[in-house]
C-alpha positions as CSV (number, residue, x, y, z in Angstrom):
1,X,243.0,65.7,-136.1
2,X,245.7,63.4,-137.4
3,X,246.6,63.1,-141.0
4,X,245.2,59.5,-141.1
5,X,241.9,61.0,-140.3
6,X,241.4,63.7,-142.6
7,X,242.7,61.1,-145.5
8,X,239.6,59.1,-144.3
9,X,237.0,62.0,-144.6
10,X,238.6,62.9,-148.2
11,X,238.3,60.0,-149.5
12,X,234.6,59.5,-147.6
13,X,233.6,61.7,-150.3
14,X,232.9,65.9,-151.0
15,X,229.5,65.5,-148.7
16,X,231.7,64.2,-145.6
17,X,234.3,66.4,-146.4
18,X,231.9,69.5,-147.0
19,X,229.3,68.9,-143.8
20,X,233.1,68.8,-141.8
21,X,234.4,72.1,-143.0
22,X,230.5,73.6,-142.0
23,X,230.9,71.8,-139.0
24,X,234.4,73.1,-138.2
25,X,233.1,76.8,-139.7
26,X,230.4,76.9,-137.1
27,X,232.2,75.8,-134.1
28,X,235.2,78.9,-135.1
29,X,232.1,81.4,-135.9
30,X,230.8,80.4,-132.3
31,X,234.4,80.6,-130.4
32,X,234.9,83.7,-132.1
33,X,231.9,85.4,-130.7
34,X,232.8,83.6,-126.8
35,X,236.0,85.4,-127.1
36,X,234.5,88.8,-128.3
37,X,232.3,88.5,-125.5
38,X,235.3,87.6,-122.8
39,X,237.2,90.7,-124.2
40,X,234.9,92.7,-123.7
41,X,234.2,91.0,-120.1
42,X,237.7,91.8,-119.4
43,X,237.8,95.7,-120.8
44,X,234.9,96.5,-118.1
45,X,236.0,98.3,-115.0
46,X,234.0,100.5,-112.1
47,X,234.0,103.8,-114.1
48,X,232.2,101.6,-117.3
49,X,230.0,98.9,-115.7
50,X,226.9,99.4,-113.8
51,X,228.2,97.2,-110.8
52,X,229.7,99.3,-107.9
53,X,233.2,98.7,-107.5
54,X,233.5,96.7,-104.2
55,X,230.9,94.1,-106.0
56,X,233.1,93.9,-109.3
57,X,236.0,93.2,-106.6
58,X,234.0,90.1,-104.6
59,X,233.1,88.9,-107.7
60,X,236.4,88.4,-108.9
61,X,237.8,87.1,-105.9
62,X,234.9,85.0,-105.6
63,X,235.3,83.2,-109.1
64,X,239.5,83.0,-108.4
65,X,238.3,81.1,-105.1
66,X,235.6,79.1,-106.4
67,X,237.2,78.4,-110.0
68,X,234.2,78.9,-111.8
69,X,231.9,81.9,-112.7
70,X,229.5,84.1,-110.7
71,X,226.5,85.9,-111.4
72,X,225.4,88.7,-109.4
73,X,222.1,90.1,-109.5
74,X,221.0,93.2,-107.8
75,X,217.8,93.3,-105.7
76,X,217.4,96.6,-104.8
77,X,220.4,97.2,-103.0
78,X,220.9,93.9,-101.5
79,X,223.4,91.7,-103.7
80,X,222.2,88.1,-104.9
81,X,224.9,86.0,-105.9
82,X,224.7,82.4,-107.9
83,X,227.8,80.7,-107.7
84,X,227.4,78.2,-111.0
């Protein structure tokens, strides 16, 4: 946001400038969260996830290959995967 914009919400008024900062609150309280959630994405390994290791592995290389994520589901012991 340039300073020329936020000059134009403060002098919009305190609603604008208050239903921004809830705005702007909101989207941080919701990144924060995403983060949390990738951390703790990343701090899983074989010995702490319920995946068996050479799935974890395809996975990965699957989402480095395909540059986007990968869900898989187990069915029994046959792997489902839904590249998204």
């Amino acid at each position: 946001m340039t300073p020329e914009e936020v000059l134009t919400i403060y002098y919009a008024g305190p609603d604008v400038v208050v239903n921004l900062l809830c705005k702007l609150s909101n989207q941080v309280a919701e990144l924060q969260k995403e983060v949390q959630k990738l951390k703790d994405q990343l701090a899983k390994n074989s010995r702490n996830s319920s995946n068996p290791p050479h799935l974890i592995a395809s996975k990965n290389l699957l989402q480095k290959v395909c540059g986007h994520g990968v869900n898989v589901n187990l069915a029994g012991k046959k792997a489902i995967w839904d590249l998204h």
